[in-house]
C-alpha positions as CSV (number, residue, x, y, z in Angstrom):
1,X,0.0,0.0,0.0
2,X,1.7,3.3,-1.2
3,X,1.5,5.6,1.8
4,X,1.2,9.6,1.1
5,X,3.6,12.1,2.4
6,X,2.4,14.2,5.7
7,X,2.0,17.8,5.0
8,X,0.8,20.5,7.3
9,X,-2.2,22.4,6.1
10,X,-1.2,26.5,5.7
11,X,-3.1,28.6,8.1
12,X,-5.9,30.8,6.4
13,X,-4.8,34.0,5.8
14,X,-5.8,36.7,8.1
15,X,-9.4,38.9,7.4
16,X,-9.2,41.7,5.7
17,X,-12.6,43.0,7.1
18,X,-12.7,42.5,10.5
19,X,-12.3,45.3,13.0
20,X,-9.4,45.9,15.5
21,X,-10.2,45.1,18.8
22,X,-10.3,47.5,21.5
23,X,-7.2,48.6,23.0
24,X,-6.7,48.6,26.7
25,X,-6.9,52.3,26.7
26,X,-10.2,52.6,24.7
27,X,-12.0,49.8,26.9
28,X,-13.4,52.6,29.9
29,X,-15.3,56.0,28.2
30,X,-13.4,59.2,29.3
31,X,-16.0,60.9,32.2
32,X,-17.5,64.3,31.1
33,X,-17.5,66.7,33.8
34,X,-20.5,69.9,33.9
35,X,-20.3,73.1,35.4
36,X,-23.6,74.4,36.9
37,X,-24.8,77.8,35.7
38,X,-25.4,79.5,38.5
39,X,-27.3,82.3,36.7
40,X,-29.7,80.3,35.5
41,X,-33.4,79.8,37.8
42,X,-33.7,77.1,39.7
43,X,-36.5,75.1,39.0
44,X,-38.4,73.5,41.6
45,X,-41.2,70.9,41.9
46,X,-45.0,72.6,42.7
47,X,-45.5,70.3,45.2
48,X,-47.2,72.3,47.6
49,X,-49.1,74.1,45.3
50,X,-50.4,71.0,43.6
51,X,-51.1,69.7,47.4
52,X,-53.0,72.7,48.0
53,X,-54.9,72.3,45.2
54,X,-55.3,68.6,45.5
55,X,-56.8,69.3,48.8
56,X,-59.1,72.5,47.5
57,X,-60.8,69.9,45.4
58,X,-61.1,67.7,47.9
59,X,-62.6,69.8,50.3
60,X,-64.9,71.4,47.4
61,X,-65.7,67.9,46.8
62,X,-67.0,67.0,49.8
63,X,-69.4,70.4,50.4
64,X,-71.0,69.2,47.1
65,X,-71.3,66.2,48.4
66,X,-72.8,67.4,51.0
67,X,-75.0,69.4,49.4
68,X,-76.4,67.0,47.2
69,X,-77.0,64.8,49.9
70,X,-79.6,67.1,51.6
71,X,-80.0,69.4,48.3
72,X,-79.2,70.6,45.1
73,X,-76.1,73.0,45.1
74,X,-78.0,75.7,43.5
75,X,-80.4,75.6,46.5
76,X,-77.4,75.8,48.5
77,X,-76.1,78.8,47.2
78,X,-79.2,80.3,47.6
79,X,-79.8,79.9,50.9
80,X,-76.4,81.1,52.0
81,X,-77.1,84.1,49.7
82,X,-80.1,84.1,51.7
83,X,-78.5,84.0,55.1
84,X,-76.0,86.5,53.7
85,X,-78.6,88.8,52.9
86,X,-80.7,88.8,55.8
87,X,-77.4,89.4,57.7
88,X,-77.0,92.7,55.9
89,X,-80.5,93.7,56.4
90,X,-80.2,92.9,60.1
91,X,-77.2,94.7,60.3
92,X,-78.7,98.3,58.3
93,X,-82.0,98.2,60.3
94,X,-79.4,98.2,63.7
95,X,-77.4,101.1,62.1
96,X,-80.1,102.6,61.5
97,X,-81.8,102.5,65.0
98,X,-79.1,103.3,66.5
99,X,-79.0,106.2,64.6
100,X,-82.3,107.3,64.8
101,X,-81.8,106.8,68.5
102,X,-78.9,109.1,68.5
103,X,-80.7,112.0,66.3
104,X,-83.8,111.6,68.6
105,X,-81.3,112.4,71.9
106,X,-79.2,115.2,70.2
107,X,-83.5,116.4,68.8
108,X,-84.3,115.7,72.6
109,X,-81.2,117.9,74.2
110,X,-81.4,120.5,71.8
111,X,-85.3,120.8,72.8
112,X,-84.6,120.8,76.0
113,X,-81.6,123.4,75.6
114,X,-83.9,125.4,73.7
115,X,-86.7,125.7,76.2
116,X,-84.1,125.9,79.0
117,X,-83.2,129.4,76.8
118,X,-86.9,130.1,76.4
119,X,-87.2,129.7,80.2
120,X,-84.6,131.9,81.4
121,X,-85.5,134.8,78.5
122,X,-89.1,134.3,79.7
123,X,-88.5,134.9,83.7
124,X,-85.5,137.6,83.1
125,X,-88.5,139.1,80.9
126,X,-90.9,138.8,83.6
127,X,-88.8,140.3,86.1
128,X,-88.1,143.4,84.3
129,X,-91.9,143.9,84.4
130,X,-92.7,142.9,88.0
131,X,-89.7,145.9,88.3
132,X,-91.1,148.6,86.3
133,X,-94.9,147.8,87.7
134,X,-93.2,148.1,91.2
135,X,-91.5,151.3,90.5
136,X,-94.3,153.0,88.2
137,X,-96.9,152.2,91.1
138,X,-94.0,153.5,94.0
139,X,-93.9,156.6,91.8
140,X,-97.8,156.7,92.0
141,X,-99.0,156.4,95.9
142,X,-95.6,159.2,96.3
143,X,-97.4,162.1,95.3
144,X,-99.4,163.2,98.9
145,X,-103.2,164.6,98.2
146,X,-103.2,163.2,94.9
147,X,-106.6,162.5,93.8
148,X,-108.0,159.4,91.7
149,X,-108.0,160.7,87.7
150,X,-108.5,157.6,86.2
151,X,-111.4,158.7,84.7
152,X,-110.1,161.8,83.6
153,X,-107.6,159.5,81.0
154,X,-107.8,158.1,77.8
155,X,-105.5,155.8,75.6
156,X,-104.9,155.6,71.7
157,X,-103.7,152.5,69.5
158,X,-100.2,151.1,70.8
159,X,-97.7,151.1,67.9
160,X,-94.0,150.4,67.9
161,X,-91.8,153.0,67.6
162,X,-88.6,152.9,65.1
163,X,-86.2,151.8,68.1
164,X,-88.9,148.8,68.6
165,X,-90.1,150.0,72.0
166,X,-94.1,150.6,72.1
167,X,-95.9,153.7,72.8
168,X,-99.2,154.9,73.0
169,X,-100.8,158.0,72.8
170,X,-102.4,159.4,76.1
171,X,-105.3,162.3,76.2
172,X,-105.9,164.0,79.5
173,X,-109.1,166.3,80.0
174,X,-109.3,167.8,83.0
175,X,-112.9,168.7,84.2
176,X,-112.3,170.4,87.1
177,X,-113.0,174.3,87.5
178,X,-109.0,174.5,88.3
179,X,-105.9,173.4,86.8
180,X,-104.0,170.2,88.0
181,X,-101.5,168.3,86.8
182,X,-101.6,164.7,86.3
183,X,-99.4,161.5,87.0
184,X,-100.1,158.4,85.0
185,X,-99.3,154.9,85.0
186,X,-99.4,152.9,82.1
187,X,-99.0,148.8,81.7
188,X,-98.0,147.5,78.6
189,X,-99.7,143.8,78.4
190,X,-100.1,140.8,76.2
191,X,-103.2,139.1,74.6
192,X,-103.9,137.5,77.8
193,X,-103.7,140.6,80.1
194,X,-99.8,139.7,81.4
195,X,-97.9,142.8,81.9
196,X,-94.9,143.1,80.0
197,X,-93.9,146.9,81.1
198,X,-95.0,149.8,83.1
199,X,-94.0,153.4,83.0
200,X,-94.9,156.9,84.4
201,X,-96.2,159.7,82.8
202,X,-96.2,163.1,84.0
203,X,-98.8,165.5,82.2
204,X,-98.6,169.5,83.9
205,X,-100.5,172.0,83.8
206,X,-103.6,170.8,82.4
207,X,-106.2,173.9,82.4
208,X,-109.7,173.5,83.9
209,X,-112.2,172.4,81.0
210,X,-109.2,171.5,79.1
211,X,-107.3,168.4,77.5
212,X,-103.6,167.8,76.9
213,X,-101.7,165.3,74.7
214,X,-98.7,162.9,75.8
215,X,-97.0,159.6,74.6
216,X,-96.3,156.4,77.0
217,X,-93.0,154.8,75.8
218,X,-92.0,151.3,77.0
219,X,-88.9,150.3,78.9
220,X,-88.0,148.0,76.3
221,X,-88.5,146.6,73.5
222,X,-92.0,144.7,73.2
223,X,-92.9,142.1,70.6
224,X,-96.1,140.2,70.2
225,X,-99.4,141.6,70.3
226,X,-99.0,144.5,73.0
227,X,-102.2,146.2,74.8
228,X,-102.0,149.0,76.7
229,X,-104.4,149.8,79.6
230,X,-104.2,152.3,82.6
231,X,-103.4,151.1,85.4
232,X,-103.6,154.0,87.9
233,X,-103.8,158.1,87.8
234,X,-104.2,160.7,89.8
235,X,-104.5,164.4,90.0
236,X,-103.3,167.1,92.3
């Protein structure tokens, strides 16, 4: 049997295509290294606000629930517009008592101000008269042997002077067969007969069968509807 030389096979030649294996230096990735801009804003999570929210609902949630348990919401609404309203109105009707209350006191003290002025003008006024009544009728029962004239004196229209004091015309006639001279007093009253001023009046000189004109003036000034009657006279 012929045998057949040995020969080793050749090795197959190397790819052409096949990439290059890593090198020890490529097999870990450089690391990149960032700066932070601190310029930039920082952005945060809205956690609190979303919890806020979150919870808003929730809560909102629940009051409809709530309502439309019992109710509709719209009937809820209207009653608390209800309530709200008759709040207000409760509150403007106490305003305005109170102030009503308050105009009605200052009314009240002003009234009572007013007649506490009314009062004192009225009894200073009334005390000038009782004065010049005193001292017209002290002139009067002064003149000794004086003899009633009352009879012998007559009064015109009372008017009121320019200064505002009243007067009144007076007309003497003296029917004696002698002359005499005549004192007379003269009140000046209201409608109902209260007298608001006196004075004296001296008339001399009046011939026998004769008359003779004078003027009663007031004290003061006199308002009003003003009388004038005589309230005493006498001759001597």
């Amino acid at each position: 049997m012929d045998r057949q030389p040995l020969s080793r096979t050749a090795a197959p030649p190397p790819r052409t295509d096949a990439r290059p294996g890593p090198t020890a230096p490529d097999r870990a990735a450089p690391l990149r290294v960032t700066v932070q801009d601190h310029a930039a804003p920082v952005v945060r999570r809205p956690r609190r606000a979303l919890a806020a929210v979150l919870g808003a609902a929730v809560l909102g949630g629940a009051a409809l629930a709530g309502c439309s348990s019992d109710s509709s919401p719209s009937s809820a609404v209207s009653s608390a517009a209800a309530a709200v309203g008759s709040g207000i109105e409760g509150a403007a009707s106490a305003a305005a008592s109170a102030a009503g209350s308050a105009l009605a006191s200052a009314a009240g003290g002003l009234s009572s101000a007013a007649a506490s002025i009314a009062g004192g003008i009225s009894s200073s006024a009334a005390s000038a008269a009782a004065s010049a009544q005193a001292a017209a009728s002290s002139a009067i029962s002064g003149i000794k042997g004086g003899l009633d004239a009352k009879g012998d004196v007559a009064l015109g229209a009372v008017s009121t002077a320019s200064d505002g004091k009243a007067e009144v015309p007076i007309t003497v006639s003296n029917h004696e067969q002698q002359a005499n001279r005549y004192v007379v007093q003269v009140n000046f009253t209201d409608g109902s007969g209260n007298v608001l001023d006196a004075t004296v009046v001296n008339v001399p000189d009046v011939a026998a069968g004769q008359s003779a004109q004078a003027t009663a003036r007031s004290n003061r000034d006199l308002t009003g509807s003003v009388k004038a009657v005589v309230a005493n006279a006498v001759r001597y």
